[in-house]
C-alpha positions in Angstrom: 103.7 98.4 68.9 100.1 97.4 68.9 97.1 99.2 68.9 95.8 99.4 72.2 93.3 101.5 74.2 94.5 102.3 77.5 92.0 104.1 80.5 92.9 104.2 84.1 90.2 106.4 85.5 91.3 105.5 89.1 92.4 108.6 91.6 95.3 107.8 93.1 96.3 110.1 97.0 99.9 109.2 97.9 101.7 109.4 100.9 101.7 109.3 105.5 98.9 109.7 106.8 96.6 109.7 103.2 94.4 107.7 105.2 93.0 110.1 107.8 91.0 111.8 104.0 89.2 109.0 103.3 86.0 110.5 104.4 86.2 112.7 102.2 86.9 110.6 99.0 84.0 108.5 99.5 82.1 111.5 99.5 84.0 112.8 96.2 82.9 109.8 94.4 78.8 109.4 95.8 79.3 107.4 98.7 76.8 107.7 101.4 76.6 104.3 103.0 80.0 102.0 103.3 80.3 98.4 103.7 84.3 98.2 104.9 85.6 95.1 103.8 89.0 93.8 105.3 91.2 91.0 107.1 92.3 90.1 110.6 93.6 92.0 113.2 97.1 93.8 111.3 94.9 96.7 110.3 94.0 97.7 114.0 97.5 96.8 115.3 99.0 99.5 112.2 96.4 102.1 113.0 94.6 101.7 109.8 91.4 100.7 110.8 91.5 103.4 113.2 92.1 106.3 111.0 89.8 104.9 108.4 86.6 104.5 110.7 87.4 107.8 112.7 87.3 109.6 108.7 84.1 108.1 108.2 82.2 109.2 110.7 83.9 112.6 110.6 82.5 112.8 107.4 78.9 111.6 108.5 78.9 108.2 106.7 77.7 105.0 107.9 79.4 102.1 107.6 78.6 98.2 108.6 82.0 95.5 108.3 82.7 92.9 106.7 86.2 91.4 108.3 88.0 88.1 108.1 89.1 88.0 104.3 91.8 85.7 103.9 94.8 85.4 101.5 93.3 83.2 98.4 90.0 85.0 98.9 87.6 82.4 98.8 83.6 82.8 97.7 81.7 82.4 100.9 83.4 85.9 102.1 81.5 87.5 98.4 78.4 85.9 98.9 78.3 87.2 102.4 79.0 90.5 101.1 76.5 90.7 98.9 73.9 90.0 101.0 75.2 92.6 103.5 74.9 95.3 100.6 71.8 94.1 99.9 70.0 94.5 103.7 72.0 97.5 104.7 71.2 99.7 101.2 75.2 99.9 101.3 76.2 102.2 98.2 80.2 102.5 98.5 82.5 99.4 98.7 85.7 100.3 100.8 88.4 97.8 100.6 90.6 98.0 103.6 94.1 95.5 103.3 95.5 94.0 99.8 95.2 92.6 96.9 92.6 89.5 98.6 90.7 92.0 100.4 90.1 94.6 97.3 89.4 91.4 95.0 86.7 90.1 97.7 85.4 94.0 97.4 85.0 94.1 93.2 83.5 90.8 92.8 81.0 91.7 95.9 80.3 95.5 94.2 79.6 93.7 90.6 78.0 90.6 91.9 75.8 92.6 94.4 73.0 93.8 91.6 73.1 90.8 89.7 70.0 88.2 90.1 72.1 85.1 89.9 75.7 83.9 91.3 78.3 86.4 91.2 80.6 83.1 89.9 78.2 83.7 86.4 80.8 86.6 85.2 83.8 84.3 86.2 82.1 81.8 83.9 81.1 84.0 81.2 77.6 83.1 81.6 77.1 86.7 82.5 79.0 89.6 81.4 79.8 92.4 83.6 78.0 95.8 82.6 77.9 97.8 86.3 79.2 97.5 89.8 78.9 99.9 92.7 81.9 101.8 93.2 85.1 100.3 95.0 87.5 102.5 97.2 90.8 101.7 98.7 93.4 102.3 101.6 96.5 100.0 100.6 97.9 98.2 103.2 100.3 95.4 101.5 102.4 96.8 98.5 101.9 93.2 96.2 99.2 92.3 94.2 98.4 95.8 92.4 94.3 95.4 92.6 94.0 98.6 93.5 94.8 100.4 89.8 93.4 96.9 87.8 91.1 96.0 86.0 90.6 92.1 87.8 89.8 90.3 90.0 90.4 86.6 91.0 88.6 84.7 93.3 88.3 81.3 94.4 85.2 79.5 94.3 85.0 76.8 97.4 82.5 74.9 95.8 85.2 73.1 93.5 87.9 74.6 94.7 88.7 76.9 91.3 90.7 79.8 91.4 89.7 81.8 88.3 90.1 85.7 87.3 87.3 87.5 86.5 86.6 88.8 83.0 89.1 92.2 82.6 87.0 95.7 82.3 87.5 98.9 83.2 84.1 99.3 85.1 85.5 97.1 88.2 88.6 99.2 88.6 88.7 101.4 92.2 87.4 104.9 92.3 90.2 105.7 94.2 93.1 104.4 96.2 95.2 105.8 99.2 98.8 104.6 99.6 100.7 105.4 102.4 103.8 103.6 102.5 103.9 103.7 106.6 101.2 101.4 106.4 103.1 98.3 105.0 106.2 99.1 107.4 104.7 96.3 110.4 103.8 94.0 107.6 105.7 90.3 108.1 108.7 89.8 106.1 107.3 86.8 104.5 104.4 88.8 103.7 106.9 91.5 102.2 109.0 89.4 100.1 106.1 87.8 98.9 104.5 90.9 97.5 108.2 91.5 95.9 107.6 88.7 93.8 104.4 89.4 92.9 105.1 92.3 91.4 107.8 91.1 89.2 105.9 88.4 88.2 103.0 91.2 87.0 106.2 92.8 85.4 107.4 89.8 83.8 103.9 88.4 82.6 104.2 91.5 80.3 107.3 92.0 79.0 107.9 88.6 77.9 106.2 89.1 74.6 106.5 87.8 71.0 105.7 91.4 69.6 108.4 93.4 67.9 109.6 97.1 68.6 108.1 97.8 71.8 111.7 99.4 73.6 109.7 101.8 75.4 107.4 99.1 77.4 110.4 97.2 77.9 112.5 100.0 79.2 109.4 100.7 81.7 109.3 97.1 82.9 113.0 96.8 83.3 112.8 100.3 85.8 110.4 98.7 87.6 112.2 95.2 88.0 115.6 97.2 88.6 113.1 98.9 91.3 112.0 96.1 93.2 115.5 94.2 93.1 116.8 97.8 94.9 114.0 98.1 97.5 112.9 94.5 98.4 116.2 93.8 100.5 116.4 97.7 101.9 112.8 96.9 103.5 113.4 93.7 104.5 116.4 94.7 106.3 114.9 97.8 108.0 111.2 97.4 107.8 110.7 101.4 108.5 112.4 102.3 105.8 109.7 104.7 104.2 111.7 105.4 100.8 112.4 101.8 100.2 107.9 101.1 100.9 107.4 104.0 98.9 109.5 102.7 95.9 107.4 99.6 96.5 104.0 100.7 97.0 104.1 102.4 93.7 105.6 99.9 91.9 103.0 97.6 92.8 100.6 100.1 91.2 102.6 100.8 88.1 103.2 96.5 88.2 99.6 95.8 87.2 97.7 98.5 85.6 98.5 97.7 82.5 100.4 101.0 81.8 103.8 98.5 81.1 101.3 96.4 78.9 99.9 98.3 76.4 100.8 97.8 72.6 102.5 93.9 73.1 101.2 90.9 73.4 101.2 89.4 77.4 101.8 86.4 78.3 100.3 85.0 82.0 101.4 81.7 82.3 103.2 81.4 85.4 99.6 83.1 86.9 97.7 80.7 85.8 100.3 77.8 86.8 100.4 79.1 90.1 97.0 79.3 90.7 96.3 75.6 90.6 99.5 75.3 93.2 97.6 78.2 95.7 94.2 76.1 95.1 96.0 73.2 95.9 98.4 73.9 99.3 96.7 77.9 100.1 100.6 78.9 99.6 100.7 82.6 99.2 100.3 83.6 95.8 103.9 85.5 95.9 105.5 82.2 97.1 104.3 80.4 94.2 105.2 82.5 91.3 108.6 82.4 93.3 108.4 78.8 92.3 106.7 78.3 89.2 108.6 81.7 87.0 112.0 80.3 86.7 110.8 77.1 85.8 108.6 78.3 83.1 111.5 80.4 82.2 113.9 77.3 81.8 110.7 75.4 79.9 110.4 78.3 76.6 113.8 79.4 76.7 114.4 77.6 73.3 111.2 80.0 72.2 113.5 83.4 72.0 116.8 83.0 73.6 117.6 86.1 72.7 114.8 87.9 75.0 115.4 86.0 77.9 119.3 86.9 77.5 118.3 90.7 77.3 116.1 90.0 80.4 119.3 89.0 82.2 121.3 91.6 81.4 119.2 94.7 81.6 117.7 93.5 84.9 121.0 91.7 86.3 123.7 92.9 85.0 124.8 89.5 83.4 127.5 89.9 80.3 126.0 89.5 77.2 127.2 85.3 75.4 126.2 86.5 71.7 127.9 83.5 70.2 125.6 81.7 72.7 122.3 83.8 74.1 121.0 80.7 75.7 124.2 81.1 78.2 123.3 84.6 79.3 119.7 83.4 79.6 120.3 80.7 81.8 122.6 82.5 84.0 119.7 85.1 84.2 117.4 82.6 85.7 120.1 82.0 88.1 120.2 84.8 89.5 116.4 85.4 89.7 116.2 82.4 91.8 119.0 83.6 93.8 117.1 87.0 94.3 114.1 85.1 95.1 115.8 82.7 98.1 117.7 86.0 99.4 114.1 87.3 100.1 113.5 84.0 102.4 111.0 82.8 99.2 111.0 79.1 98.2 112.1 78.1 94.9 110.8 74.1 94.8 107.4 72.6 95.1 108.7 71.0 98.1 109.2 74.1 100.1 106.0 75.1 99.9 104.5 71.8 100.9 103.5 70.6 96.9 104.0 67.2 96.5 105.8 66.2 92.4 102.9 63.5 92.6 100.0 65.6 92.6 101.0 67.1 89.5 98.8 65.0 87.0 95.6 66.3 89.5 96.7 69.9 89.0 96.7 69.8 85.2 93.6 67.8 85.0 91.9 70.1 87.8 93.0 73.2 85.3 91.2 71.4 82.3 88.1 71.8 83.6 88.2 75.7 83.3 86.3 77.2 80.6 88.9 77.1 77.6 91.8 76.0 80.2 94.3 74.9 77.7 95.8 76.1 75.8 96.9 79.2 77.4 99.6 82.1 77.8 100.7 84.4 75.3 104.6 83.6 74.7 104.8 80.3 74.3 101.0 78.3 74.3 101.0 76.1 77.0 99.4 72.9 76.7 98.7 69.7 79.4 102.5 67.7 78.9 104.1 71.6 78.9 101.9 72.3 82.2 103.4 68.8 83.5 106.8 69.5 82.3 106.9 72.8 84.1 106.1 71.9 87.1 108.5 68.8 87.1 110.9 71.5 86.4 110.0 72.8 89.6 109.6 70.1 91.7 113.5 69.3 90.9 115.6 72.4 91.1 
């Protein structure tokens, strides 16, 4: 295992009905003026938005909105944030929704008392040294944002989908998770948060660093997790136990606590972003797409951890004459899994077109050191190609 430092200062309140405190936890952490930042209409249909604003003024803090954030959060959405914090004196950021929602709510907290563009720290033309504080109420068990230490954002002008810099001083002050809240979610929606969270799973425990069982047995409990409760949900959207199991594996997915001490990887991420920048497919539906391919593409890199992937995590039988065998058959059934949850597994199905491929690579180029990237296997322009050829012919 590596050396690593690992601090997750955020206060996590679990559980029905968590919601109706948030009042109070803004106060907790120095909140006396709220700008609540969150998407359509789903958190006043669930009750969300009601609980959260009645808490609020309970507690005697005013708040001014921000609303319409969109999967893919896009720039315009920050900018107008900012400028709301900065007319209304607004000293607490409370991200109501997911992982869009809470990402449009860090870059807006850290980009608010900055002089220049917010996009500067995606850039690295500024680094990131404060932010106002950033509180949650979870509504979509997916992305993890509310225990990281990222963001990712996409900036219109250009149309780049970048991550923000990782620090510890973006991640929330707190976050409320009450699995009741993600029961009238859309299935789609559902599964798509499923995948997500194996792909934040996956992006760490595919790793060229030796002797870390302990990681690895972490990320294969949570994989074995989501396999379990993804279909339970899906099949009986109340079922609290099976959003529960979720929720908090969405948490554990991404904040780093499965990471630490090994090498990551974060290829298929960074793949998939140029497909959601492309087509505004949800970011779950593409990692559905783009992870087996890149899976079949590096295979040949460590058979032998892909094999134990397969059979820790599905129960394949273990070829040892042949590794590449249980591998294979292991990617199998991950795409299987994937199409059981109603998830696409081809560029087709999620409106990509194999022709536009040369446009994707080229359009990831022009990021700041855009190739070569990911920690398993170094991805360069033909191996960006090759992989998404891969999945363009399933």
């Amino acid at each position: 295992m590596d050396n690593f430092t690992f601090y997750a200062p955020t206060l996590f309140v679990f559980g029905d009905g968590e919601e109706q405190n948030t009042g109070a936890l803004v106060r907790r952490f120095g909140g006396s003026r709220v700008l609540l930042v969150y998407g359509g209409g789903s958190v006043k249909r669930n009750g969300a938005y009601d609980a959260v604003t009645a808490s609020l003024t309970a507690a005697g803090i005013p708040f001014e909105e921000l609303s319409g954030i969109q999967a893919n959060p896009r720039s315009g959405k920050v900018y107008e944030g900012i400028d709301l914090v900065r007319r209304t004196g607004a000293d607490f950021l409370l991200a109501l929704g997911g992982g869009s929602v809470i990402d449009t709510a860090k870059a807006i907290g850290f980009g608010a008392g900055y002089d220049g563009d917010f996009w500067d720290f995606f850039t690295g033309k500024a680094k990131i040294t404060s932010t106002l504080p950033v509180g949650v109420v979870l509504t979509i068990s997916a992305a993890g944002s509310e225990g990281s230490d990222s963001c990712v954002i996409t900036q219109e002008k250009g149309n780049l989908k970048w991550g923000s810099p990782k620090t510890d001083i973006i991640r929330p002050k707190f976050a409320v998770l009450d699995p009741r809240l993600t029961c009238s979610l859309p299935a789609y929606q559902t599964a798509s948060g499923a995948v997500d969270m194996l792909a934040h799973i996956c992006e760490r425990y595919f790793s060229n660093t030796a002797d870390v069982a302990l990681t690895d047995r972490l990320c294969e409990a949570l994989l074995k997790t989501v396999l379990d409760a993804a279909p339970k949900a899906l099949a009986d959207p109340n079922d609290y136990a099976a959003r529960a199991d979720l929720m908090w594996t969405g948490m554990l997915a991404h904040n780093n606590s499965c990471g630490v001490g090994r090498q990551q990887d974060w290829a298929s991420h960074q793949i998939e972003h140029e497909l959601s920048a492309f087509y505004d497919c949800a970011h779950g539906a593409g990692l559905a797409v783009v992870m087996p391919a890149w899976m079949e593409y590096v295979l040949p890199h460590n058979p032998m951890r892909l094999a134990q992937f397969a059979v820790r995590v599905f129960g394949c039988e273990m070829d040892f004459a042949a590794p590449e065998r249980t591998a294979r058959e292991g990617i199998v059934r991950l795409r299987r899994f994937f199409q059981s949850l109603g998830m696409p597994v081809t560029l087709a199905e999620i409106g990509a077109k194999e022709e536009d491929i040369p446009a994707m690579v080229a359009h990831r180029a022009e990021k700041p050191n855009g190739f070569p990237f990911g920690g398993f296997v170094k991805i360069q322009p033909a191996d960006m190609e090759a992989i998404l050829h891969l999945a363009a012919g399933v």
